[in-house]
One Martini backbone bead per residue (centre of mass of N, CA, C, O) as a GRO file, in nm:
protein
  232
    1UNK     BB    1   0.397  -1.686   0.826
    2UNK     BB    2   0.499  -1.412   0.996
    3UNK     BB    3   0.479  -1.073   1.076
    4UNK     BB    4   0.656  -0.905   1.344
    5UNK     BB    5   0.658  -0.656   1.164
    6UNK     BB    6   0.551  -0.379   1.066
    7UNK     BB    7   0.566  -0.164   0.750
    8UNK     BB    8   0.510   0.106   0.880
    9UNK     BB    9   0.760   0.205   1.003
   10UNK     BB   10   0.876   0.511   1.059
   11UNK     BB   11   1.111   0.503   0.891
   12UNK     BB   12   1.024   0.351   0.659
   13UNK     BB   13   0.802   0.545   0.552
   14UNK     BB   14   1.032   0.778   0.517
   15UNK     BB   15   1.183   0.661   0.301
   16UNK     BB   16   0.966   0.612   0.088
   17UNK     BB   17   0.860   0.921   0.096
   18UNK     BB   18   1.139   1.033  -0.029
   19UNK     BB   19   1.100   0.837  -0.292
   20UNK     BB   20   0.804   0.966  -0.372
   21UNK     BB   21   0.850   1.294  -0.370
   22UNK     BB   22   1.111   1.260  -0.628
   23UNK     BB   23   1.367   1.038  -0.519
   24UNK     BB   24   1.310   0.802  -0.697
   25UNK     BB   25   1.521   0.520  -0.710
   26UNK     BB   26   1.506   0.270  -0.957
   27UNK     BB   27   1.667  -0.030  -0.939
   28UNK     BB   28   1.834  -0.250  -1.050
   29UNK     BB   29   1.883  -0.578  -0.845
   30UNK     BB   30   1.941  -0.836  -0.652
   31UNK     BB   31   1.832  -1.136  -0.635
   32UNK     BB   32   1.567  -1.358  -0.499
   33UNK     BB   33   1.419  -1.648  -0.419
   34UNK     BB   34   1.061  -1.776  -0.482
   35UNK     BB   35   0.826  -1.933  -0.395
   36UNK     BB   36   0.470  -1.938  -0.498
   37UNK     BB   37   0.312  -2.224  -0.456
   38UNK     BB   38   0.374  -2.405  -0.737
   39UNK     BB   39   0.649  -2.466  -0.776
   40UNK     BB   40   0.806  -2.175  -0.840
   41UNK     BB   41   0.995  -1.965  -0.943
   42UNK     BB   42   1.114  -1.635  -0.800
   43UNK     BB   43   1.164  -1.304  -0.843
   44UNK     BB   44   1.300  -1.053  -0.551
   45UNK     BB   45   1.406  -0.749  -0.515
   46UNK     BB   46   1.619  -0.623  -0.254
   47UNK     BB   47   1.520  -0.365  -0.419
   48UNK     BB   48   1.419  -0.117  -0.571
   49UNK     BB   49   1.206  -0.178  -0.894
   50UNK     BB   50   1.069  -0.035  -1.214
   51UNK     BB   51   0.780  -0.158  -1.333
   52UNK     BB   52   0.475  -0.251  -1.434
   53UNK     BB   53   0.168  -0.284  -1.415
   54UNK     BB   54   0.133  -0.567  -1.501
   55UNK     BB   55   0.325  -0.652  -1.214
   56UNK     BB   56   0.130  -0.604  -0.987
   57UNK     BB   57   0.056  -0.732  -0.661
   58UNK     BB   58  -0.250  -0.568  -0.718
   59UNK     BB   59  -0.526  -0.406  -0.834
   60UNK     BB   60  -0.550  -0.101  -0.819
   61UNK     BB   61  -0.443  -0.021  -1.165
   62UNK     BB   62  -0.808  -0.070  -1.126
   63UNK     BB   63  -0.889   0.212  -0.929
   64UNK     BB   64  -0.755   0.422  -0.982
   65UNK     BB   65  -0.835   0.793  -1.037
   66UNK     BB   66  -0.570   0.824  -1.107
   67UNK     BB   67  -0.228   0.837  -1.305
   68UNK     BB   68   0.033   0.681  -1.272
   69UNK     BB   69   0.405   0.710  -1.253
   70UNK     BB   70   0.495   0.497  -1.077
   71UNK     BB   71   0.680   0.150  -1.004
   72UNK     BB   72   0.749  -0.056  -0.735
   73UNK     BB   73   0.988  -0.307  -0.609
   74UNK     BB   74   1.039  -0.493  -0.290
   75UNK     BB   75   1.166  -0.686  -0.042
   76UNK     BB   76   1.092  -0.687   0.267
   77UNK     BB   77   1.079  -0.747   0.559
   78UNK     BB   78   0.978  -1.044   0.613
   79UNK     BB   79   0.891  -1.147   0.320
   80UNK     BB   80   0.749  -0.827   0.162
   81UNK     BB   81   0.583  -0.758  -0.043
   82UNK     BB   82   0.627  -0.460  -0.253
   83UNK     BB   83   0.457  -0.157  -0.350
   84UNK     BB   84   0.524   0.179  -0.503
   85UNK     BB   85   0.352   0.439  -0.559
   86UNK     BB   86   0.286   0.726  -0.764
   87UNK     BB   87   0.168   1.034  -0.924
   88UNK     BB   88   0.041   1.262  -1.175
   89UNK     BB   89  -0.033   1.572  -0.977
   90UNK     BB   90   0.108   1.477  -0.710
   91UNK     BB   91   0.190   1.367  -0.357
   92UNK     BB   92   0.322   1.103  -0.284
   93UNK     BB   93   0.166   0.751  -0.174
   94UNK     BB   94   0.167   0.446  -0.256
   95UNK     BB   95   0.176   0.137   0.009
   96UNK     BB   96   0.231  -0.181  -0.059
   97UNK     BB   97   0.195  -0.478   0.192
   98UNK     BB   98   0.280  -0.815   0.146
   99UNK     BB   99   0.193  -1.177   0.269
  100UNK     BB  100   0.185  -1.460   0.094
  101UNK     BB  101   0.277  -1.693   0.351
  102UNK     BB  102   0.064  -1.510   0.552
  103UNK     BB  103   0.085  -1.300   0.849
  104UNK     BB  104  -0.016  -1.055   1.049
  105UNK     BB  105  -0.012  -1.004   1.349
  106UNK     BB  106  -0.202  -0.879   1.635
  107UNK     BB  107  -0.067  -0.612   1.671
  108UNK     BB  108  -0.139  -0.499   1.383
  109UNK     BB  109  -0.442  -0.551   1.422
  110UNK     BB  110  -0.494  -0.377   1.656
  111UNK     BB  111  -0.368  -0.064   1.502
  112UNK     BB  112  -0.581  -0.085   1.272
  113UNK     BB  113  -0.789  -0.027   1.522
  114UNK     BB  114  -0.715   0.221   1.559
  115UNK     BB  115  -0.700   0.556   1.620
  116UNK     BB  116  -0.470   0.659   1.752
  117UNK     BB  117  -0.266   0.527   1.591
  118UNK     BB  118  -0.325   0.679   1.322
  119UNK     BB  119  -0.234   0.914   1.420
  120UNK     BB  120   0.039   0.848   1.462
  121UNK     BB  121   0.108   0.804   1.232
  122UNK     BB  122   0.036   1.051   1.039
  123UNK     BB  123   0.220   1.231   1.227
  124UNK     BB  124   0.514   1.084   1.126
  125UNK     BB  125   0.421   1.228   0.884
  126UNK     BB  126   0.606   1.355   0.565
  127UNK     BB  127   0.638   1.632   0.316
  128UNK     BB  128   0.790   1.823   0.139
  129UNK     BB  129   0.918   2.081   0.337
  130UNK     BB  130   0.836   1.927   0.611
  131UNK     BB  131   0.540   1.873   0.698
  132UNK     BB  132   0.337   1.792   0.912
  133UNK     BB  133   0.090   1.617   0.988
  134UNK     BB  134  -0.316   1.670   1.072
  135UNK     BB  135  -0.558   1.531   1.160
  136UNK     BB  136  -0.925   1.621   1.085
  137UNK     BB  137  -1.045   1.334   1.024
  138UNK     BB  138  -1.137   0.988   1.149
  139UNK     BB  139  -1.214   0.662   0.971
  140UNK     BB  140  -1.343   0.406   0.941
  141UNK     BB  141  -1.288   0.127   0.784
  142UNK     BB  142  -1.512  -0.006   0.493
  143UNK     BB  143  -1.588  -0.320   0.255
  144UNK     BB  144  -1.775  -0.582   0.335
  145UNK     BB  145  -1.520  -0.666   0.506
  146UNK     BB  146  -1.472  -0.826   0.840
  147UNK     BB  147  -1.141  -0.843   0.784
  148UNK     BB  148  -1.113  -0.525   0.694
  149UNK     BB  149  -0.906  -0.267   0.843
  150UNK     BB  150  -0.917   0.098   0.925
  151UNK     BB  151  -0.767   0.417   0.828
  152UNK     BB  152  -0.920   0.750   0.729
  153UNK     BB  153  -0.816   1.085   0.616
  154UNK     BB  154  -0.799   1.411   0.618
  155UNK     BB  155  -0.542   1.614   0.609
  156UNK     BB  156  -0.260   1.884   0.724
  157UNK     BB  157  -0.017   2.050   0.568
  158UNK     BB  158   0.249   2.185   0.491
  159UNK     BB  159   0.176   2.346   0.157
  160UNK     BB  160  -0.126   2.193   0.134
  161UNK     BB  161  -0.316   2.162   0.377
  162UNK     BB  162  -0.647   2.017   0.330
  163UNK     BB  163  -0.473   1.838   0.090
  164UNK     BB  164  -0.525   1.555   0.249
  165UNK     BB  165  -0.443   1.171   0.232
  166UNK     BB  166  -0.511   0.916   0.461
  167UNK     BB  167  -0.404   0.561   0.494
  168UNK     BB  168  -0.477   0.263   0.693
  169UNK     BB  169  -0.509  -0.102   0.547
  170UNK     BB  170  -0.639  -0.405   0.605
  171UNK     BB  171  -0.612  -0.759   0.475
  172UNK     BB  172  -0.760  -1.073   0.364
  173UNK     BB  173  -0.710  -1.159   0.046
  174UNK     BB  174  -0.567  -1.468   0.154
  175UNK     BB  175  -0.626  -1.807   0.208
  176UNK     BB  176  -0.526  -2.051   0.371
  177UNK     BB  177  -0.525  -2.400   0.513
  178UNK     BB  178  -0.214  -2.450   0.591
  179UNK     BB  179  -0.240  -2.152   0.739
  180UNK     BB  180  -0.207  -2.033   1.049
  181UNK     BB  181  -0.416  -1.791   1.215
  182UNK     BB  182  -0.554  -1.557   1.334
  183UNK     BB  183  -0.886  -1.414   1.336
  184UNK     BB  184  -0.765  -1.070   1.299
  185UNK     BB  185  -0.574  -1.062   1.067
  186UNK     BB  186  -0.315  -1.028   0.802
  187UNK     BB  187  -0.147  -0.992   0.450
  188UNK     BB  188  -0.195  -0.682   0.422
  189UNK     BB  189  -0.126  -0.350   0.326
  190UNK     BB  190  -0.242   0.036   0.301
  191UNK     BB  191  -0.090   0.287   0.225
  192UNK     BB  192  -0.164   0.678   0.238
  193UNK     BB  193  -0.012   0.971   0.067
  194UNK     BB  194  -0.176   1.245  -0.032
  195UNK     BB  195  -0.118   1.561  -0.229
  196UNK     BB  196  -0.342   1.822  -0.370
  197UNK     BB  197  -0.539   1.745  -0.623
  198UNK     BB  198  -0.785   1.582  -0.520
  199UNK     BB  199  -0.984   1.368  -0.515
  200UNK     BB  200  -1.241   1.233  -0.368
  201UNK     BB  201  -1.279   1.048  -0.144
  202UNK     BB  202  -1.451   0.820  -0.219
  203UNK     BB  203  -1.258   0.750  -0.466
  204UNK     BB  204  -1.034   0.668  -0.239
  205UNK     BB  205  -1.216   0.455  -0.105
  206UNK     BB  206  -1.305   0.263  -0.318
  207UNK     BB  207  -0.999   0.177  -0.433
  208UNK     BB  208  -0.986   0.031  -0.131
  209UNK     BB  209  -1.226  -0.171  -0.149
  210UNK     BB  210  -1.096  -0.316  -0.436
  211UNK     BB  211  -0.864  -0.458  -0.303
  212UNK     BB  212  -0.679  -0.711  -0.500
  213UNK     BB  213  -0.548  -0.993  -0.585
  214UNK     BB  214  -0.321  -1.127  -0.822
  215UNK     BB  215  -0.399  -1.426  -1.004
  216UNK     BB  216  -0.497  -1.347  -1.277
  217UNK     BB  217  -0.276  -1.237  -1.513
  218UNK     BB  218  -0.403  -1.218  -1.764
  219UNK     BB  219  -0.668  -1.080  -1.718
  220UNK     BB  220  -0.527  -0.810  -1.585
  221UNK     BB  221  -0.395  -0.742  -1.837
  222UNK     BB  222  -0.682  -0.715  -1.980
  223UNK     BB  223  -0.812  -0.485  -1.816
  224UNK     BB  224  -0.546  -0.277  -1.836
  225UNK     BB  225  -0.638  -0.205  -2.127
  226UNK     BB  226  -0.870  -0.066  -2.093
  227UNK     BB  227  -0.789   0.141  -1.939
  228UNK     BB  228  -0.828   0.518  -1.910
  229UNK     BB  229  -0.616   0.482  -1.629
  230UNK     BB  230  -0.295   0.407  -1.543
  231UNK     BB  231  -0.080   0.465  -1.710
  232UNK     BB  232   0.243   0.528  -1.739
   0.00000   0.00000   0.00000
């Protein structure tokens, strides 16, 4: 399965911006079955649903420098699962969008590497009191895996100034070997629009090179209990 649209579409940013920002009303709601790849079936809620930590999709709150406030799961255009962060003591959010088995276009893949393109995607967010963003520096994302592709930098936005941190980054999680691929596709998006007294760039460039699939569900909650910040 390929995503024919990307997950970033300005509208859906705008949508979910909206609900990072404060207005965040998670709700279960009717659910439809996916298979999992290993002949299992599972539920995912075709509307945001408020989940626990340990239910996360990447492997996130096991990196961020930050707290986490909330955790939304649903599934979006092109069944691409996502998940929607907020953080206590920030503005904005992360959003990642993840397609289980398949990848995005070779569109999707070459805006993630334009320069250009990240600067306008930052354009066309906006925080309440509703600031439009304006990067200050764009910098390429590295993470030591040349199929990670995009970009991250500053920006600022009334009232926040130069508090704003934004990112939009590819990774190639998961490799099926049954499933034929573009070679500089992905299979996930993160994306970051956060303003505040933000960590360090360092620090949320660190959590962003870290971001991997939860394979090993068990594990997983196991590390995340051990962790001293991200739990809601």
């Amino acid at each position: 399965m390929t995503g024919g649209s990307s997950a970033t579409a300005a509208g859906g940013v705008v949508r979910m911006l909206v609900m990072a920002a404060g207005l965040l009303g998670l709700a279960a709601c009717a659910t439809e079955p996916v298979d999992d790849g290993a002949g299992r079936t599972i539920e995912m809620p075709l509307q945001w649903q408020d989940i626990d930590l340990a239910e996360a999709d990447v492997t996130l709150p096991l990196t961020t420098p930050v707290e986490i406030a909330t955790l939304g799961k649903r599934i979006g255009e092109g069944q691409v699962f996502e998940n929607l962060y907020t953080f206590h003591g920030l503005k904005g959010y992360v959003l990642t969008s993840r397609i289980v088995f398949g990848h995005y276009t070779g569109q999707v893949s070459k805006r993630l590497r334009s320069g250009g393109a990240f600067k306008l995607f930052a354009e066309e967010l906006s925080l309440p009191p509703g600031g439009t963003m304006r990067v200050l520096q764009a910098q390429p994302f590295t993470s030591g895996d040349a199929r990670t592709q995009g970009y991250f930098g500053r920006a600022a936005a009334r009232p926040y100034h130069d508090r704003c941190f934004v990112a939009r980054v590819g990774y190639l999680l998961v490799e099926y070997a049954s499933v034929e691929r573009e070679a500089d596709s992905v299979d996930t998006i993160v994306e970051v629009l956060l303003c505040g007294s933000l960590p360090s760039d360092a620090a949320l460039v660190e959590m962003l090179q870290q971001v991997k699939a939860v394979e090993d569900r068990a594990a997983f909650r196991r590390e995340l209990a051990k962790r001293p910040i991200g739990t809601i």
